[in-house]
Every structure is written in structure tokens, then in C-alpha cells.
MOPAC internal coordinates of N, CA, C and O (Angstrom, degrees):
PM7 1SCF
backbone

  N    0.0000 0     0.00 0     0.00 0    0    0    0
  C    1.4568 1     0.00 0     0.00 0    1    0    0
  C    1.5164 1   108.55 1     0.00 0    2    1    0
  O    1.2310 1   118.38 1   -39.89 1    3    2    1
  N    1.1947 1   120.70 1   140.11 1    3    2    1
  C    1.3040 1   132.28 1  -174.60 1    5    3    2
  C    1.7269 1    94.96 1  -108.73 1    6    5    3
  O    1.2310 1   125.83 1   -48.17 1    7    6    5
  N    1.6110 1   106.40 1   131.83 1    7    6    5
  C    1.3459 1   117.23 1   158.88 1    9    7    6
  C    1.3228 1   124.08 1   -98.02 1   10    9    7
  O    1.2310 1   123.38 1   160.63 1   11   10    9
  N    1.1825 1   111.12 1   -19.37 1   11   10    9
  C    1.3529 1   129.78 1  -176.38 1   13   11   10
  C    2.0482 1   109.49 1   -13.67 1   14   13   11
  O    1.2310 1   114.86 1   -70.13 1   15   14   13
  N    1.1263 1   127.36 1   109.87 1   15   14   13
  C    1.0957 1   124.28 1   169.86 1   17   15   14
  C    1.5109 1   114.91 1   -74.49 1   18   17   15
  O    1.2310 1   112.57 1   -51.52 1   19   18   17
  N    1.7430 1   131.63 1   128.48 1   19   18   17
  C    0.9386 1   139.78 1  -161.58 1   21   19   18
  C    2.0084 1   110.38 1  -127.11 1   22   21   19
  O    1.2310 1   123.53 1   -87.06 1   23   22   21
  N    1.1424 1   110.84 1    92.94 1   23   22   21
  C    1.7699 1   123.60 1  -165.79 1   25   23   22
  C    1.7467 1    94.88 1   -79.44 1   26   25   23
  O    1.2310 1   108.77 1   -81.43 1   27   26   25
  N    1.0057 1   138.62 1    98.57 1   27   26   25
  C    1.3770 1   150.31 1   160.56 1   29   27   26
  C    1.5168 1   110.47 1   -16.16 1   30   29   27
  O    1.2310 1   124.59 1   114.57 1   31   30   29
  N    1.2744 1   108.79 1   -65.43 1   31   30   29
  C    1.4009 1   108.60 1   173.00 1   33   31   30
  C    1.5549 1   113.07 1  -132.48 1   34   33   31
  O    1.2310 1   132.94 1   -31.78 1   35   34   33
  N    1.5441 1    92.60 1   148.22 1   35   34   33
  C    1.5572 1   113.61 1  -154.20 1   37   35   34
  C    1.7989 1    95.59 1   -95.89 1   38   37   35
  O    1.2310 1   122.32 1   -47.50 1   39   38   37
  N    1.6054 1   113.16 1   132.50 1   39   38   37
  C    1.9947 1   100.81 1  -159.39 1   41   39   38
  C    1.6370 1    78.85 1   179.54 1   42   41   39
  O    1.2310 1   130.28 1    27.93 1   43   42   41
  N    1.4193 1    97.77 1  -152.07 1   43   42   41
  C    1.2640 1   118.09 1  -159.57 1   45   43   42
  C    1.5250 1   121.99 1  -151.73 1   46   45   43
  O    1.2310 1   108.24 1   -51.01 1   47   46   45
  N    0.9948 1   139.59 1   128.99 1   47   46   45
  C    1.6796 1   142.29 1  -141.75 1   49   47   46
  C    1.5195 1    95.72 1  -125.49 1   50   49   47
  O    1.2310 1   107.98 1   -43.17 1   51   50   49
  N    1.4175 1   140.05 1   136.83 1   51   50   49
  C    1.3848 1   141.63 1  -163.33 1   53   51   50
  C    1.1941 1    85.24 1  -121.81 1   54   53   51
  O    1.2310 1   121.40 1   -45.21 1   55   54   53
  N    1.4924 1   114.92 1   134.79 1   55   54   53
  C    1.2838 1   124.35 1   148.16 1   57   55   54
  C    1.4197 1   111.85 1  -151.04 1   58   57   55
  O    1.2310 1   131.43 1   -31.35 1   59   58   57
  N    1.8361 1    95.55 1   148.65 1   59   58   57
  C    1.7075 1    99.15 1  -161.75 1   61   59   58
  C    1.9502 1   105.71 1  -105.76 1   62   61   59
  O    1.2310 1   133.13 1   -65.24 1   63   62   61
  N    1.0208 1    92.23 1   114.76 1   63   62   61
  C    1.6294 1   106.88 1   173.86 1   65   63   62
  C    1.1997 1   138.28 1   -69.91 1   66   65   63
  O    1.2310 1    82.70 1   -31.41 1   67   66   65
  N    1.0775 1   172.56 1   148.59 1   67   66   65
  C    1.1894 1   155.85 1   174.87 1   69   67   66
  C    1.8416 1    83.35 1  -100.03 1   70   69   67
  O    1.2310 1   130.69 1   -40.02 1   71   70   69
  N    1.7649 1    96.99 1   139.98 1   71   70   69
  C    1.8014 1    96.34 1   157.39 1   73   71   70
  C    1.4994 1   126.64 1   -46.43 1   74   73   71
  O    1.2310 1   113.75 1   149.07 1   75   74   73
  N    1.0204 1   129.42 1   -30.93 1   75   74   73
  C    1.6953 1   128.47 1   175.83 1   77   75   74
  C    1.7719 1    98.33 1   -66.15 1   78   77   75
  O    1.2310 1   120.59 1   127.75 1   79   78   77
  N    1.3512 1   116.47 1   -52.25 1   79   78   77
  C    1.6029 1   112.30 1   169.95 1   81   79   78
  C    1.3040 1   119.57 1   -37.93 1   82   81   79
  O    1.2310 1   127.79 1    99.62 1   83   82   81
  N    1.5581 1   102.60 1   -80.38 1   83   82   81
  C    1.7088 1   108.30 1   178.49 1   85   83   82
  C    1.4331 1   106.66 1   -33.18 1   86   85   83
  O    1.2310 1   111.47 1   116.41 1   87   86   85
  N    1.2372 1   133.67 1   -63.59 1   87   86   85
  C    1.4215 1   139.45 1  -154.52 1   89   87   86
  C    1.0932 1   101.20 1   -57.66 1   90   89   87
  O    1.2310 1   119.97 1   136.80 1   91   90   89
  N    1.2634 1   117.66 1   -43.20 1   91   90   89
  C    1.8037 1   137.94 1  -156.70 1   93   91   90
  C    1.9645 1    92.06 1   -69.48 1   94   93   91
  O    1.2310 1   121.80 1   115.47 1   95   94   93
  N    1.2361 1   114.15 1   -64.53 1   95   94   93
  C    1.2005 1   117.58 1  -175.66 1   97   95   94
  C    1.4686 1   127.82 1   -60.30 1   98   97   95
  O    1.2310 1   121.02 1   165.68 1   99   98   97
  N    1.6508 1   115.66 1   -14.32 1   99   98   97
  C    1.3528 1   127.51 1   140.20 1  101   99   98
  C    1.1140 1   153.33 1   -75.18 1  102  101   99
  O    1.2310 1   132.50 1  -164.52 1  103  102  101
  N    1.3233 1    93.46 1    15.48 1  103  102  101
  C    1.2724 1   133.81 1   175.67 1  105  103  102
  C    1.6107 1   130.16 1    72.62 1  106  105  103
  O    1.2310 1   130.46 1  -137.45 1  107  106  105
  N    1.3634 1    97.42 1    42.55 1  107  106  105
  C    1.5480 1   115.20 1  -174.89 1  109  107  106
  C    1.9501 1   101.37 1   -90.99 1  110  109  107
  O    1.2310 1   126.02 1   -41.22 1  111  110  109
  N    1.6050 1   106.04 1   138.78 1  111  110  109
  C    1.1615 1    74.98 1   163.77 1  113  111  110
  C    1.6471 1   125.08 1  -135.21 1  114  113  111
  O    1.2310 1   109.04 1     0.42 1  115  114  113
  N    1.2636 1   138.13 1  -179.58 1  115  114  113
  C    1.4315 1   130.27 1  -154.38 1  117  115  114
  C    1.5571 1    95.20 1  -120.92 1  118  117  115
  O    1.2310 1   119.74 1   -98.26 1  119  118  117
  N    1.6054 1   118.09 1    81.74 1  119  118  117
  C    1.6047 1   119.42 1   178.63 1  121  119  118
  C    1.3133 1   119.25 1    -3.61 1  122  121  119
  O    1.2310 1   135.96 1   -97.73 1  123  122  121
  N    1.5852 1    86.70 1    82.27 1  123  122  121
  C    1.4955 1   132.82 1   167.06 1  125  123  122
  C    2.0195 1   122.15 1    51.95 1  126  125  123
  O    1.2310 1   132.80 1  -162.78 1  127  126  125
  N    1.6798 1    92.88 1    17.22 1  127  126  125
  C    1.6484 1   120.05 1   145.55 1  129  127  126
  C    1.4427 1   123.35 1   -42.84 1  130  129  127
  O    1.2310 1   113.82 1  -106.95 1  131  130  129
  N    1.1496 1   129.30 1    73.05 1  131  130  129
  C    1.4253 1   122.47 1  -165.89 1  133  131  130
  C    1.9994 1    85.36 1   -94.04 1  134  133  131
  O    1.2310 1   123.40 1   151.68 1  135  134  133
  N    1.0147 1   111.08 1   -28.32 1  135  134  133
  C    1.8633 1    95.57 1  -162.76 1  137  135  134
  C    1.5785 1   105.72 1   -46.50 1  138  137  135
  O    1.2310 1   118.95 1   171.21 1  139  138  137
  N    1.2269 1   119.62 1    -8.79 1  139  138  137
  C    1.8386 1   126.74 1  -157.80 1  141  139  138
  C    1.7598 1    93.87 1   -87.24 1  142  141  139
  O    1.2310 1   135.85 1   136.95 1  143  142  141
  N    1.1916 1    86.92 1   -43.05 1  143  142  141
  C    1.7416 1    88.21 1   179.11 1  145  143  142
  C    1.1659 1   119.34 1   -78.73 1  146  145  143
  O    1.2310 1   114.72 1   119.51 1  147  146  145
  N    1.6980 1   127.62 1   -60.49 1  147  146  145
  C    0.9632 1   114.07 1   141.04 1  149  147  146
  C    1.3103 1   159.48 1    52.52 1  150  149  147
  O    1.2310 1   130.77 1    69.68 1  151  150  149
  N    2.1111 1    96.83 1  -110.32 1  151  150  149
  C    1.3115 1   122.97 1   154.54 1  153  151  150
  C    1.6563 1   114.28 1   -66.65 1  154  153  151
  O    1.2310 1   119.98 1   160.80 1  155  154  153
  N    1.1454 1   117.64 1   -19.20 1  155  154  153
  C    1.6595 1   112.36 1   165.96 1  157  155  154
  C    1.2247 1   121.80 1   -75.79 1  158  157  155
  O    1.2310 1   115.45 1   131.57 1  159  158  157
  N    1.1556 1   126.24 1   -48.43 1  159  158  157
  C    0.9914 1   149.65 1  -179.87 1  161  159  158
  C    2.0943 1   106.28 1   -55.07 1  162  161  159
  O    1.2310 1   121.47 1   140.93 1  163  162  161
  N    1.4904 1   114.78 1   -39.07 1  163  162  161
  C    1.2123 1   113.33 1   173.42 1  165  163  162
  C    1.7720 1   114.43 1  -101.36 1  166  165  163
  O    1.2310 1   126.71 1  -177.75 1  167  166  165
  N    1.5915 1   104.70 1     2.25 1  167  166  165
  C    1.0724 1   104.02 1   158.51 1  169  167  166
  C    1.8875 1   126.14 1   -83.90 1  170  169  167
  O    1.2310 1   128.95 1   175.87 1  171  170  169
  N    1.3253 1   100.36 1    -4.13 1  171  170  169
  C    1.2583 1   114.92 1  -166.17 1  173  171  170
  C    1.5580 1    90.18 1  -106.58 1  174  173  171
  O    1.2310 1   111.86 1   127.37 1  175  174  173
  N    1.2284 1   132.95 1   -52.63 1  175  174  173
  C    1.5444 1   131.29 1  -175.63 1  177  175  174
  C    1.2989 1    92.47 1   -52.36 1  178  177  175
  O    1.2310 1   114.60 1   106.29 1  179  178  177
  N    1.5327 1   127.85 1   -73.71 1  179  178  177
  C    1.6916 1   122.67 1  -170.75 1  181  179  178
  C    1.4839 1   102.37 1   -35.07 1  182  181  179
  O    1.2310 1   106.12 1   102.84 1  183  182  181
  N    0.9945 1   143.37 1   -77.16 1  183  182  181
  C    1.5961 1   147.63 1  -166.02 1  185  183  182
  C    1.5688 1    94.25 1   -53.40 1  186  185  183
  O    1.2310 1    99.25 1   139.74 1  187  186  185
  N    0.8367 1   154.98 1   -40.26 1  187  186  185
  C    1.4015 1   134.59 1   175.97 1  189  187  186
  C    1.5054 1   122.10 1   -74.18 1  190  189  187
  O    1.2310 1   124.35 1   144.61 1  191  190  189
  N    1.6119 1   109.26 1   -35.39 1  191  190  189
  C    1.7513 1   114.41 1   162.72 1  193  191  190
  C    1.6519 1   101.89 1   -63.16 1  194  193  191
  O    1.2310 1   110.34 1   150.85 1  195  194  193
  N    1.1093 1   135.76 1   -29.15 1  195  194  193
  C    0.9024 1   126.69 1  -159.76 1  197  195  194
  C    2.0213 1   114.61 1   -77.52 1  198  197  195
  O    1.2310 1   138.50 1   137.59 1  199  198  197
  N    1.2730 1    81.75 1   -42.41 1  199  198  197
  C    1.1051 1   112.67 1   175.34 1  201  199  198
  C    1.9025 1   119.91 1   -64.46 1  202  201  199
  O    1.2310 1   131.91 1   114.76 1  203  202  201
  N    1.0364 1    94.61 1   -65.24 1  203  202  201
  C    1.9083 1   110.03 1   177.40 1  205  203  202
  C    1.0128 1   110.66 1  -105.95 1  206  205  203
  O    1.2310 1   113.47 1   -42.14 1  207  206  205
  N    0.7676 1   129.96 1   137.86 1  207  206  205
  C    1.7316 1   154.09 1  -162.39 1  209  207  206
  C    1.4438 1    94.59 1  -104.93 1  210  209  207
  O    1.2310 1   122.02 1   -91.72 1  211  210  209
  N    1.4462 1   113.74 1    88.28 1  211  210  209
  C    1.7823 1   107.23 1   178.67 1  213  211  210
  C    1.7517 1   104.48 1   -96.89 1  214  213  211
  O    1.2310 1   112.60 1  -158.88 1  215  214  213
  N    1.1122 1   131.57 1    21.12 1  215  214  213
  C    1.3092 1   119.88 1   119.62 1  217  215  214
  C    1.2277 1   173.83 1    13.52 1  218  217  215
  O    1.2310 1   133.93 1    92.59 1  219  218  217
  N    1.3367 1    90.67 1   -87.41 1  219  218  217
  C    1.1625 1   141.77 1  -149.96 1  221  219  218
  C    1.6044 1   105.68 1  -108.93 1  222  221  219
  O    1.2310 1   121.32 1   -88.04 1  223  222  221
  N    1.5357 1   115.08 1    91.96 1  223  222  221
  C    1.1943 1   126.53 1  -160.17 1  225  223  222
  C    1.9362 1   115.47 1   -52.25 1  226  225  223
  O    1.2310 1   118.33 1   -56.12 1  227  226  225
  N    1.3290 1   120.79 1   123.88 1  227  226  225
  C    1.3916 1   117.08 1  -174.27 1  229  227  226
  C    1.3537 1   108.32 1   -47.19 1  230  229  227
  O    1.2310 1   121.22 1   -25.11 1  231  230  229
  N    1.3339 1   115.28 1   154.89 1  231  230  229
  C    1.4737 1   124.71 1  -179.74 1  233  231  230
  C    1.7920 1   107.34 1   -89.26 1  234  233  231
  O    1.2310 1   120.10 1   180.00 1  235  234  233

């Protein structure tokens, strides 16, 4: 069985960070603040559902 995830079209997904995010996701961290990452981290999942329809059986 192949899992292979297959994105229809190949582009680019915007999402707006606050600097404590970005930083956070480079692995900086904010004495032992994980919600910063976190919240980036599910700001980045939303923009990809939003985006691809994982669904939506590969062609």
C-alpha cells in the first residue's frame, strides 16, 4: 500500500505569524511556553486544510 500524499497543485500557502511564532518554529524556545509554537504550528495545519482538500481521494 502506498501512502504517499499527493497535493494537486504545486503553489504556496500564506500564513501570517507573529515573530515569537516564526522564532518558536525554529526552534527557539520561550521558558518552557510551548502554546507559541503550538499556535503556529495550528496556524499552519489550518492553511493547508484550507488549501487541499485531503479528502478527496488521489487521482
Amino acid at each position: 500500500m502506498n501512502s504517499q500524499t499527493v497535493y494537486p497543485e504545486k503553489g504556496s500557502i500564506d500564513v501570517q505569524l507573529t515573530p515569537d511564532e516564526a522564532l518558536a518554529l525554529t526552534g527557539v524556545e520561550f521558558n518552557g511556553n510551548h502554546k507559541i509554537k503550538t499556535e503556529a504550528q495550528r496556524k499552519i495545519r489550518n492553511a493547508f486544510e484550507k488549501k487541499f482538500d485531503f479528502n478527496t481521494p488521489a487521482r
